[in-house]
SEZARO-611497 format. One record per atom (N, C-alpha, C): residue number from 0; residue in one letter; atom name; x, y, z. Coordinates in pm, whole numbers. Example, Ala and Ser with C-alpha at 12.3 -4.5 7.8 and 13.67 -1.06 7.14 Angstrom:
<sites>
(0 'A' 'N' (1319 -569 780))
(0 'A' 'CA' (1230 -450 780))
(0 'A' 'C' (1320 -330 780))
(1 'S' 'N' (1285 -225 708))
(1 'S' 'CA' (1367 -106 714))
(1 'S' 'C' (1290 3 787))
</sites>
This chain:
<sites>
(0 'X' 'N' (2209 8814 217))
(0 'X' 'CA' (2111 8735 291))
(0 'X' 'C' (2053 8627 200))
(1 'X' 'N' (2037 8516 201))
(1 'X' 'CA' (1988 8347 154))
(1 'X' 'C' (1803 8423 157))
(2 'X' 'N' (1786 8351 17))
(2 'X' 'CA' (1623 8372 13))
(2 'X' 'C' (1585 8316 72))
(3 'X' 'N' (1447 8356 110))
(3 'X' 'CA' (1340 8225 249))
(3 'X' 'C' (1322 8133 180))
(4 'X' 'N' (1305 8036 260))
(4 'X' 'CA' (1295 7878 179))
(4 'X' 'C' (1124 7877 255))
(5 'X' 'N' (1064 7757 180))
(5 'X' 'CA' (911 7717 290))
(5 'X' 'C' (916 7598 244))
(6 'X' 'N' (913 7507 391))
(6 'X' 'CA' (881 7367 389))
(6 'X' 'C' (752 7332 320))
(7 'X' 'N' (786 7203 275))
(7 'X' 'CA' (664 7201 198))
(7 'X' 'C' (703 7026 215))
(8 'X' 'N' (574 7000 250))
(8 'X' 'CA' (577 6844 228))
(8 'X' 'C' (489 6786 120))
(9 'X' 'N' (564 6676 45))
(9 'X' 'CA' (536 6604 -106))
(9 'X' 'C' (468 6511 -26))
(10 'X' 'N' (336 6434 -41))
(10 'X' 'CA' (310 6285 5))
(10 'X' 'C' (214 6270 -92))
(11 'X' 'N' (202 6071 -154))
(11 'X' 'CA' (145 6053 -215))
(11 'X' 'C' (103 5859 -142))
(12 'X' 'N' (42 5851 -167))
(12 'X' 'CA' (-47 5738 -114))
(12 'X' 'C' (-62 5592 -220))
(13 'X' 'N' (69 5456 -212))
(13 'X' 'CA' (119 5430 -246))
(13 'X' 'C' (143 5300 -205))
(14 'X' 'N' (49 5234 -141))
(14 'X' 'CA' (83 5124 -22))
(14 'X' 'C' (187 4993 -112))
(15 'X' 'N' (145 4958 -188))
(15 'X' 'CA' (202 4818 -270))
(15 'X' 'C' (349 4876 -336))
(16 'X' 'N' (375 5008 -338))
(16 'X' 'CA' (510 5034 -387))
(16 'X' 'C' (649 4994 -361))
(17 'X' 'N' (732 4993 -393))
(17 'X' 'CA' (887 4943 -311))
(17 'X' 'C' (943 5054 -306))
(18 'X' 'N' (935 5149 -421))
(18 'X' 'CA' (1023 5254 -372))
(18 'X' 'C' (974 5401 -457))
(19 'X' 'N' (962 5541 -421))
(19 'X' 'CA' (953 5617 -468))
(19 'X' 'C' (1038 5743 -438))
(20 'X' 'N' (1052 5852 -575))
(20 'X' 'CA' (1133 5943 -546))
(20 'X' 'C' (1039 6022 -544))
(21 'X' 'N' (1118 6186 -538))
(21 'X' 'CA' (1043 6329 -582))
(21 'X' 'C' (1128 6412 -682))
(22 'X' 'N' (1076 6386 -794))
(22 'X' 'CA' (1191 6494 -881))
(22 'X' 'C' (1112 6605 -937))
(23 'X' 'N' (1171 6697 -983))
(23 'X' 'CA' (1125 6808 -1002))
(23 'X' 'C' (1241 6902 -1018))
(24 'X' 'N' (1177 7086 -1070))
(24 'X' 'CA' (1276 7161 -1110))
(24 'X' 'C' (1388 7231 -984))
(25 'X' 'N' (1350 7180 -879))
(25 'X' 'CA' (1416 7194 -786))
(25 'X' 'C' (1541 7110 -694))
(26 'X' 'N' (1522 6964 -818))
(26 'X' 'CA' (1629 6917 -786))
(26 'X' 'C' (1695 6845 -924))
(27 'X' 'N' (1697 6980 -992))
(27 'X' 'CA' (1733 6938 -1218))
(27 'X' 'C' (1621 6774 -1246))
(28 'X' 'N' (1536 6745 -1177))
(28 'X' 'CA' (1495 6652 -1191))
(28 'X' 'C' (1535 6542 -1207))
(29 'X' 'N' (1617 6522 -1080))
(29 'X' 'CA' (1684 6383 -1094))
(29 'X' 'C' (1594 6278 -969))
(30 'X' 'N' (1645 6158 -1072))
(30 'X' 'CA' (1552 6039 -1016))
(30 'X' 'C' (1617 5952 -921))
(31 'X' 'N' (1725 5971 -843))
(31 'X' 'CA' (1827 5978 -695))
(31 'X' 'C' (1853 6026 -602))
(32 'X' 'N' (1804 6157 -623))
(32 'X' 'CA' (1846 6266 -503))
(32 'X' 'C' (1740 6287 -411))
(33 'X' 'N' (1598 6235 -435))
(33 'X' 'CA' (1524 6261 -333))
(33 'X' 'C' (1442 6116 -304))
(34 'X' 'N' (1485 6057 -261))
(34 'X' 'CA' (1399 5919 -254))
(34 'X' 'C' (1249 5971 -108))
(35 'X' 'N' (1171 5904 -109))
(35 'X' 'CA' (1116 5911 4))
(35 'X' 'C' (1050 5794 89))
(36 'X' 'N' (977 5856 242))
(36 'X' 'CA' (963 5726 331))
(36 'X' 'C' (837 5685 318))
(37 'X' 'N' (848 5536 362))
(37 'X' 'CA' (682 5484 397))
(37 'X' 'C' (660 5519 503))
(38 'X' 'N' (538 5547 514))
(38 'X' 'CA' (506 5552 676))
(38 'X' 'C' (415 5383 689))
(39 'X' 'N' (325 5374 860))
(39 'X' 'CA' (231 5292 827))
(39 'X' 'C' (109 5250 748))
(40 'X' 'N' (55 5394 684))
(40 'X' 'CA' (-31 5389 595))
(40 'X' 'C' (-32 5361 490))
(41 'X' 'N' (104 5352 463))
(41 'X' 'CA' (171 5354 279))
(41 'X' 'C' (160 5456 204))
(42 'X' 'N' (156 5558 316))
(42 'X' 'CA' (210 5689 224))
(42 'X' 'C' (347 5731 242))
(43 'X' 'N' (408 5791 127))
(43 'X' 'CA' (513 5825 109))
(43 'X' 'C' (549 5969 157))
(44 'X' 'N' (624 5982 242))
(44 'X' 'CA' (656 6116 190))
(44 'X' 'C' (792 6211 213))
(45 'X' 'N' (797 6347 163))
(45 'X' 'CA' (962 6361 182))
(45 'X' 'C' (936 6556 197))
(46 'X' 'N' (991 6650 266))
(46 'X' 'CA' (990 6721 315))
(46 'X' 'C' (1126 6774 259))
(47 'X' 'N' (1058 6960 196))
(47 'X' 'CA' (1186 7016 116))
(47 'X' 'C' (1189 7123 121))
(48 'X' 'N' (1312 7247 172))
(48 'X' 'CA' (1305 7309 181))
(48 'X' 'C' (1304 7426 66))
(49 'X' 'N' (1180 7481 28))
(49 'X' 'CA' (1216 7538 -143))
(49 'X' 'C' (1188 7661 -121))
(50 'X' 'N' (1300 7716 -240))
(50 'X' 'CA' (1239 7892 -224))
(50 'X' 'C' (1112 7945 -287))
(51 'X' 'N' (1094 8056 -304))
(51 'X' 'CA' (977 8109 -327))
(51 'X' 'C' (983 8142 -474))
(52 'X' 'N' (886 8109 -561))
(52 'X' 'CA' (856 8025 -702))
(52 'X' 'C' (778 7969 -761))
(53 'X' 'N' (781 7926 -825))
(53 'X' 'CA' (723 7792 -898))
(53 'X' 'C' (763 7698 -898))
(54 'X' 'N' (750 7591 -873))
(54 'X' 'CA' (862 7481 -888))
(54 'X' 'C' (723 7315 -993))
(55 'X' 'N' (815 7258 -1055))
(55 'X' 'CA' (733 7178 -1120))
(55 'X' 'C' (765 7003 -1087))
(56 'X' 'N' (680 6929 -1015))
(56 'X' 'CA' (714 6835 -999))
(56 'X' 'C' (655 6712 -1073))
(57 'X' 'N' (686 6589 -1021))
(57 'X' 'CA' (634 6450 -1056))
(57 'X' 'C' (694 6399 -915))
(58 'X' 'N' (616 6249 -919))
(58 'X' 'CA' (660 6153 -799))
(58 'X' 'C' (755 5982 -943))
(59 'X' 'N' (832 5988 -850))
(59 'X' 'CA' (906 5818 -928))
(59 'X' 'C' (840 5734 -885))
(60 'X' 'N' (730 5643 -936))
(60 'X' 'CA' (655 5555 -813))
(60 'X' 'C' (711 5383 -914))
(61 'X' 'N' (796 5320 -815))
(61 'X' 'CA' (827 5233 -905))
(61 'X' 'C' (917 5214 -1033))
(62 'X' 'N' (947 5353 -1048))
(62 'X' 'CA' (994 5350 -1178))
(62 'X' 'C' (933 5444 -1256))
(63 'X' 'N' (807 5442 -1268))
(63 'X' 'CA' (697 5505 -1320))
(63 'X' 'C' (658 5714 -1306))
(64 'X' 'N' (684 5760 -1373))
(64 'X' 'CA' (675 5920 -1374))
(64 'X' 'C' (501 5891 -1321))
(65 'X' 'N' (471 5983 -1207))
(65 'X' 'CA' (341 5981 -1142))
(65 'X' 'C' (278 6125 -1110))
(66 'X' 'N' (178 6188 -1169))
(66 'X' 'CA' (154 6336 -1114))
(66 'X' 'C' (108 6304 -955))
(67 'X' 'N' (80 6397 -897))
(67 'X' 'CA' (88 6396 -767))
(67 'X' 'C' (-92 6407 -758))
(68 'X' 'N' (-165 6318 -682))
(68 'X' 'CA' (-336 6334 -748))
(68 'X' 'C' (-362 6428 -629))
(69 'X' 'N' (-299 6473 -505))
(69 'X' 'CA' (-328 6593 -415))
(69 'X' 'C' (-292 6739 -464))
(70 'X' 'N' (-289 6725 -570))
(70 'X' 'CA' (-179 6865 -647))
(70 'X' 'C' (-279 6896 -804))
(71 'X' 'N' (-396 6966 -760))
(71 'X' 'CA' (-506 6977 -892))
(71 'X' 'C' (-428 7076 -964))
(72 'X' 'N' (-321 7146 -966))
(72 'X' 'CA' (-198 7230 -1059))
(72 'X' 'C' (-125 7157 -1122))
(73 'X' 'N' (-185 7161 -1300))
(73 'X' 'CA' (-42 7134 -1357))
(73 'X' 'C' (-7 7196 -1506))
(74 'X' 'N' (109 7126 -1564))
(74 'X' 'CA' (134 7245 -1662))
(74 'X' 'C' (176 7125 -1740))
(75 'X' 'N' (208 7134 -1884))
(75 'X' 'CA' (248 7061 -1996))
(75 'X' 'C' (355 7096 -1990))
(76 'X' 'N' (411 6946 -2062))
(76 'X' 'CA' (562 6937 -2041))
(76 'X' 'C' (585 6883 -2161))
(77 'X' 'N' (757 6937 -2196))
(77 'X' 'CA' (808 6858 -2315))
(77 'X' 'C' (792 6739 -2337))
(78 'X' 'N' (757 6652 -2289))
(78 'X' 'CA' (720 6509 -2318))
(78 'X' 'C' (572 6432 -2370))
(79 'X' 'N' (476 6551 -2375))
(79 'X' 'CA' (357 6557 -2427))
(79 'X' 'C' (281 6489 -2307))
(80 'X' 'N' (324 6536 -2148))
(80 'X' 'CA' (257 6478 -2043))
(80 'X' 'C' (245 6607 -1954))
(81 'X' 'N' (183 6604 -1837))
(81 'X' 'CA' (177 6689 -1719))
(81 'X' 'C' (291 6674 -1636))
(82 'X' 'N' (348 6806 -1580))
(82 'X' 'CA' (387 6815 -1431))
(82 'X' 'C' (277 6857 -1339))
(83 'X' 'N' (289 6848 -1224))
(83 'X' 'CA' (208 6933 -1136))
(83 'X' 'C' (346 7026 -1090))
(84 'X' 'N' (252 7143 -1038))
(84 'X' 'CA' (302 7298 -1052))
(84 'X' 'C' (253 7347 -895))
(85 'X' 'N' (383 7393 -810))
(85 'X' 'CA' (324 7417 -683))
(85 'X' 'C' (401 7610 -659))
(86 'X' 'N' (268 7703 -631))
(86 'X' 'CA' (347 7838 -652))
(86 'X' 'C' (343 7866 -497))
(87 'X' 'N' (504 7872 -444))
(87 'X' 'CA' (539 7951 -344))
(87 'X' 'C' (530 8106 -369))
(88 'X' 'N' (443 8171 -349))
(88 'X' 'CA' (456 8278 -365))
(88 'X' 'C' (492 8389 -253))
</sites>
């Protein structure tokens, strides 16, 4: 039987941007595989089905590694910066 997954939606608020991703340990943290949408407000956002965990993210805003400012969880990272940290438990 496939572990439960729980939707979970990423949005970050972004109006002047051209383009943003979602990377994180749930997708080896790549900066291609999850792009996301504008809506009318200029928020972004992208909807993922993840299992139950920890998982550690960032947003690509521009180019730019971005913690997520709706996400007061985060953890230090090899790069001497933050992820934010979301626990499916």
């Amino acid at each position: 039987m496939a572990a439960k997954r729980k939707r979970v939606e990423f949005k970050i608020l972004a109006p002047q941007a051209e383009k943003v991703l979602l990377a994180g340990t749930f997708n080896q943290w790549s900066s291609s595989t999850d792009p996301m949408r504008r809506d009318s407000t200029g928020t972004w956002k992208k909807i993922k089905l993840l299992p139950h965990g920890r998982h550690e993210y960032k947003f690509i805003v521009d180019g730019m590694w971005t913690l997520d400012p709706g996400c007061p969880d985060t953890v230090p990272n090899q790069h001497g910066t933050q992820n934010n940290l979301i626990d499916l438990s």
